[in-house]
C-alpha positions in Angstrom: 0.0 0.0 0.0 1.3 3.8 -0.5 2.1 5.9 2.5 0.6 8.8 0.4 -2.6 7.4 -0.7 -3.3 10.6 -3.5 0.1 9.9 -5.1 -2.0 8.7 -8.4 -4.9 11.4 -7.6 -5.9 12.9 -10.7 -2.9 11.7 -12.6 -2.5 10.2 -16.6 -0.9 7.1 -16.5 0.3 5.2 -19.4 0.8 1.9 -20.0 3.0 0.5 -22.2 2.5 -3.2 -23.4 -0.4 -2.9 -20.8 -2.4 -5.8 -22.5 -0.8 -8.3 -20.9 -1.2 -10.0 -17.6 0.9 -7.5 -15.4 -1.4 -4.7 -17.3 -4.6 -6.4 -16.4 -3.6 -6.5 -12.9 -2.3 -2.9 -12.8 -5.1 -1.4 -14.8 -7.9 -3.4 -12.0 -6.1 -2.6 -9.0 -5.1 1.1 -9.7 -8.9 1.6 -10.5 -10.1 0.1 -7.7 -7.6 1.5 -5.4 -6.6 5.0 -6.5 -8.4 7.9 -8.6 -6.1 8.6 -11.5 -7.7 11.0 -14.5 -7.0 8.3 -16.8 -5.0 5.1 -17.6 -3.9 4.6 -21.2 -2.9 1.5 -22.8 -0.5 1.6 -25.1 -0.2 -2.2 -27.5 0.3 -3.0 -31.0 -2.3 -6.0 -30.9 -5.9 -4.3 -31.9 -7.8 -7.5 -31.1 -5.6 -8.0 -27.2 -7.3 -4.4 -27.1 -10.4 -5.1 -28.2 -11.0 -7.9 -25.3 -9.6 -6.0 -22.6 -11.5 -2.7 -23.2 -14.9 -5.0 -22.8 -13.7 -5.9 -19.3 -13.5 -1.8 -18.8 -16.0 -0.6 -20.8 -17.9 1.1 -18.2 -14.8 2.8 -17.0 -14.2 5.9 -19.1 -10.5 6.2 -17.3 -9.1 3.6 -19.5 -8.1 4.9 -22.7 -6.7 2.5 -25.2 -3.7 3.7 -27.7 -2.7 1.4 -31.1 0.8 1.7 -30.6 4.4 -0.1 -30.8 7.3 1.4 -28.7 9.7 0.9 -31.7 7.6 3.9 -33.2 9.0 6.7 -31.5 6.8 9.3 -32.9 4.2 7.4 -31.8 5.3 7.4 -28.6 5.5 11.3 -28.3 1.6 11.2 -29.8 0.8 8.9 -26.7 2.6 10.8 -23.6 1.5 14.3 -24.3 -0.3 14.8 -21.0 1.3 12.3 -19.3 2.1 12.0 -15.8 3.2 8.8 -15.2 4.7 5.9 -17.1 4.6 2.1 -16.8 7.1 0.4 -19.5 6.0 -3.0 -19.7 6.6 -3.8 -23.3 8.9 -6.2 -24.3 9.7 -9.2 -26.5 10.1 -11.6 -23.0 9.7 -15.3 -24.6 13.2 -16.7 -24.4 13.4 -19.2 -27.2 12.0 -16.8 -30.2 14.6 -14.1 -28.9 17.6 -16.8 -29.1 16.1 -17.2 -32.3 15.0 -13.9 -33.6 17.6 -11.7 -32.1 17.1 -8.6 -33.9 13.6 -8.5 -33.7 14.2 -8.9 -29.5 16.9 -5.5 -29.5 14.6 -3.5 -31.7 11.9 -3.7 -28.7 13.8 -4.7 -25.4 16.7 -1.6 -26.4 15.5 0.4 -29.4 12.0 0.5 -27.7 13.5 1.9 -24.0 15.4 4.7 -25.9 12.3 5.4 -27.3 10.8 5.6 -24.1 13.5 7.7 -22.1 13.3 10.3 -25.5 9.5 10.4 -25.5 9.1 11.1 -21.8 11.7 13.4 -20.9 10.3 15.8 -24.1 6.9 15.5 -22.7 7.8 16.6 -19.5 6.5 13.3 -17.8 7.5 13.0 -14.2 8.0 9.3 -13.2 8.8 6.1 -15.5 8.7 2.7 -13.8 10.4 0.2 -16.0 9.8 -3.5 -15.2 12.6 -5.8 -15.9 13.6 -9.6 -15.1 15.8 -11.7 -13.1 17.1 -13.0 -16.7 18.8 -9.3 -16.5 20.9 -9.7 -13.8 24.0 -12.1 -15.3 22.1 -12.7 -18.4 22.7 -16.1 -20.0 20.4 -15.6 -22.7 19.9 -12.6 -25.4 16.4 -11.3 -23.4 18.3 -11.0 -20.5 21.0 -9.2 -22.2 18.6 -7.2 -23.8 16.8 -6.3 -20.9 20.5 -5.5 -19.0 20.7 -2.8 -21.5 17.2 -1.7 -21.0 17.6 -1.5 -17.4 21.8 0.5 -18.0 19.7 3.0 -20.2 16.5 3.6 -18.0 19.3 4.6 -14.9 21.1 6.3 -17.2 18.3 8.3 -18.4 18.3 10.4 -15.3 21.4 11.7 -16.2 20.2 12.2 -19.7 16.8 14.2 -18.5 19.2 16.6 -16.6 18.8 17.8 -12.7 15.0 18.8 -12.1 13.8 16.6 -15.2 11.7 13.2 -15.3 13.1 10.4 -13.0 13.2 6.7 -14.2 13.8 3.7 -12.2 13.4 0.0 -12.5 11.0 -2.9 -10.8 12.8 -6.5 -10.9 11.3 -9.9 -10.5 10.7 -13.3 -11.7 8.0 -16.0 -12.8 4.5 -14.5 -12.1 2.4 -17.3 -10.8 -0.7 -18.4 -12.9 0.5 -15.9 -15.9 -0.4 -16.6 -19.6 2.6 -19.1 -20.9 4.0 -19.8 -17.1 4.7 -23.2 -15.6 1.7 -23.4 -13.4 -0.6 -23.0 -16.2 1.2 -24.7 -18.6 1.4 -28.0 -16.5 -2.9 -27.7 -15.7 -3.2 -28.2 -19.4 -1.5 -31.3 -19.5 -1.6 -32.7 -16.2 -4.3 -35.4 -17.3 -1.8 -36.9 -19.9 -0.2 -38.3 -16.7 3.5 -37.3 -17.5 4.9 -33.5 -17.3 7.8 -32.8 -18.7 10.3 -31.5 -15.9 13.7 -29.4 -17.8 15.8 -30.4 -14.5 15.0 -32.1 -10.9 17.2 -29.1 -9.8 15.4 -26.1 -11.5 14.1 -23.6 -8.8 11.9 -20.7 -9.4 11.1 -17.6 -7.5 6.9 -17.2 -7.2 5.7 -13.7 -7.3 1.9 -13.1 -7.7 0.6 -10.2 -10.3 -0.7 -8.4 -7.0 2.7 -8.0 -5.1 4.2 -7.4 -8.9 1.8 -4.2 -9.2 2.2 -3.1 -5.5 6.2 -3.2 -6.1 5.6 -0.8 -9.0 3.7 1.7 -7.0 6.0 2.1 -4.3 8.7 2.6 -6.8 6.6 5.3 -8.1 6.6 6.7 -4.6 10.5 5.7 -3.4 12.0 6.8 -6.4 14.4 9.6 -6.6 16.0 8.3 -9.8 18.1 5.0 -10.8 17.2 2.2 -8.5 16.3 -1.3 -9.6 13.2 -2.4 -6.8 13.8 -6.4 -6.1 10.5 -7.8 -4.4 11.6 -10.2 -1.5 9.6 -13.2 -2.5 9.9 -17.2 -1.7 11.5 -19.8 -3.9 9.8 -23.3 -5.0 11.0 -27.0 -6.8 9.9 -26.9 -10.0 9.4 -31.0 -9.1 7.1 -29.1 -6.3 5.0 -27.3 -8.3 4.6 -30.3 -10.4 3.4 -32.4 -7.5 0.7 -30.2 -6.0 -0.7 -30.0 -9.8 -0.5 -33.7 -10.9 0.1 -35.6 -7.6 -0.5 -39.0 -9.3 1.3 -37.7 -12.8 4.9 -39.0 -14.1 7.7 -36.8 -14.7 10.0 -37.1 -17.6 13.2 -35.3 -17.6 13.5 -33.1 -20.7 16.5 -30.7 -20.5 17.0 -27.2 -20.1 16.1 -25.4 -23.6 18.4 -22.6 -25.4 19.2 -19.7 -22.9 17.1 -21.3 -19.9 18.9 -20.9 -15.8 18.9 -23.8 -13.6 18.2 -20.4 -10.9 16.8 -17.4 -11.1 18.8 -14.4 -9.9 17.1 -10.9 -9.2 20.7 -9.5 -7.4 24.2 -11.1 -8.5 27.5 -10.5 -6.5 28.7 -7.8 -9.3 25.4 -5.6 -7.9 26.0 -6.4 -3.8 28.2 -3.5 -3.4 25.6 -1.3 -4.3 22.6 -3.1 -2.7 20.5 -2.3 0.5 18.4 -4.2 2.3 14.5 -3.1 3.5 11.6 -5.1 5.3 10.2 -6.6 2.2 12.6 -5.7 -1.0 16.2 -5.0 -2.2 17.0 -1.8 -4.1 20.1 -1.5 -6.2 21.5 1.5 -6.6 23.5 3.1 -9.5 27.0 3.2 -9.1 27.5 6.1 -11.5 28.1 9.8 -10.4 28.3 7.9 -6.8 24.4 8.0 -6.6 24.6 4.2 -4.2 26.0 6.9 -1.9 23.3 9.5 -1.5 21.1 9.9 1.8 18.2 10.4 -0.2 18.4 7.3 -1.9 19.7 4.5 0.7 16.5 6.2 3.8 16.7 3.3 6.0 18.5 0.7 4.0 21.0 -1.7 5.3 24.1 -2.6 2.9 24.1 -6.1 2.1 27.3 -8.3 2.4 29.9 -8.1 -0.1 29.5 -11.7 -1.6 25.2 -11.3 -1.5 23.5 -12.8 -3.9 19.6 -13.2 -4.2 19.1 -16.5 -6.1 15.9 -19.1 -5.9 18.5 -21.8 -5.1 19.8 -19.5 -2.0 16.7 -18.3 -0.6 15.9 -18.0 3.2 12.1 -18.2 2.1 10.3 -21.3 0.6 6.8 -21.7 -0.5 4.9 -24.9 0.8 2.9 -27.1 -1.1 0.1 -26.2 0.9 0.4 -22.7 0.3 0.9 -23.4 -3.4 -2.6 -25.4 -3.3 -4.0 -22.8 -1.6 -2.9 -20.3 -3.6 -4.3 -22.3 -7.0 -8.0 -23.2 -4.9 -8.6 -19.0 -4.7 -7.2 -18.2 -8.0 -8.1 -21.1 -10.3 -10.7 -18.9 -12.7 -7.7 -16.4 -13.5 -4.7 -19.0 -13.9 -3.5 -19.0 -17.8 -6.5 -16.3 -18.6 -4.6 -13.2 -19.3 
């Protein structure tokens, strides 16, 4: 929850890429929770539109916007107005991007320029970019990508000058129930009796859409420019998740596929130096122009050891099964929906 409730008061928010699960969320909760002006949705997929604005259509806050971040005029069309931004369009599916590389830097780093250019002409005051764990010692070319996405949104508050917009960056992992995730990809085939496990070892953080949106708003309201917001969140077996779903179901050992982790990592050792600790997240801060140093930015933080790092192998916090299953019993109408 925000400490300043009106933070969103009569603000225009956009939403990039905001037909996806994460913009569902945010779009539902910041309704139902806030009183912006406005919320537009910014998405190159008319018919994604079409179904979403049919779940709002009594809502005349929610504007929708045909748009593609790699158009960068179209961009400064969209954020006249704008208060607030929300980049949360990407190319995220990590075996199209091993195999359509250019296609994955012309939205993931081409796009984020675009972004940074767009808001800091039109005078917006706050961009929130999300990002991944597959960022932090990227293995595979959307991690990479979205690296230099997250570099260039820090970097951007240089760029914008003293007193001009502020960007920052949310971090986290698998979002539980979410359209192509493992939870709902293993309810579609649990009743073949044998699901396909990548490796016995494989651990995955488990975040849900919720905590995802309330980690973005208190970046919004944290922010003074250049931190990367890491949710603290529990870990869970993949071989877990697959027996709370399919208790009486086979697995089959199938291999880790092109540019997969065995982990997640949200915070590697390279980033601990510049890493703080709170009640219920990390925040890394930018090393240049010795910003992991200002007062303003650390507030109550406590500097993590030297040799941190936050992995879903190294944890202190595990989901139970139990929780899991009750987790799936309240949410089983939205798992795999958006």
């Amino acid at each position: 929850m925000l400490k300043d409730p009106t933070l969103f008061k009569g603000k225009n928010i956009l939403l990039t890429g905001g037909t996806g699960s994460f913009g569902h969320a945010f779009v539902r909760m910041t309704l139902e929770q806030h009183e912006p002006n406005k919320i537009i949705i910014l998405s190159r997929d008319e018919m994604k539109q079409w179904e979403m604005a049919k779940l709002f259509q009594t809502d005349q806050r929610v504007r929708f916007f045909i748009g593609d971040v790699r158009d960068r005029e179209r961009l400064y069309r969209a954020m006249n107005g704008v208060d607030y931004v929300v980049h949360a369009a990407a190319s995220k599916i990590v075996p199209t991007a091993e195999y359509n590389p250019f296609e994955c830097v012309k939205t993931n780093i081409n796009g984020a320029m675009n972004v940074i250019d767009a808001a800091i002409d039109n005078g917006v005051q706050h961009v929130v970019a999300l990002s991944t764990d597959k960022a932090s010692s990227p293995v595979n070319l959307y991690g990479a990508t979205k690296l230099a996405s997250d570099k260039l949104f820090v970097a951007g508050n240089s760029y914008a000058g003293g007193d001009g917009t502020r960007f920052s960056v949310v971090r986290y992992g698998n979002v539980m129930g979410s359209r192509g995730s493992v939870i709902p990809f293993f309810m579609s085939i649990k009743n073949e009796g044998i699901l396909p496990i990548t490796d016995p070892r494989m651990t995955r953080f488990m975040i849900t859409l919720d905590q995802g949106v309330e980690l973005v708003w208190h970046a919004f309201e944290d922010m003074v420019g250049g931190e990367i917001y890491v949710k603290k969140i529990p870990s869970m077996k993949v071989t877990d998740i697959a027996r709370v779903l399919a208790p009486n179901a086979e697995t089959k050992v199938v291999g880790i596929r092109p540019g997969e982790k065995l982990h997640e990592q949200m915070v590697g050792a390279e980033d601990a130096l510049h890493t703080y600790e709170y009640n219920d997240h990390y925040k890394i801060l930018p090393s240049i122009h010795n910003w992991d140093t200002t007062s303003e930015r650390i507030k109550d933080g406590r500097k993590v050891a030297e040799d941190f790092v936050y992995s879903s192998d190294n944890n202190p916090d595990w989901m139970t099964e139990d929780a899991l299953a009750s987790w799936i019993d309240a949410n089983r109408g939205k798992i795999g929906a958006i």
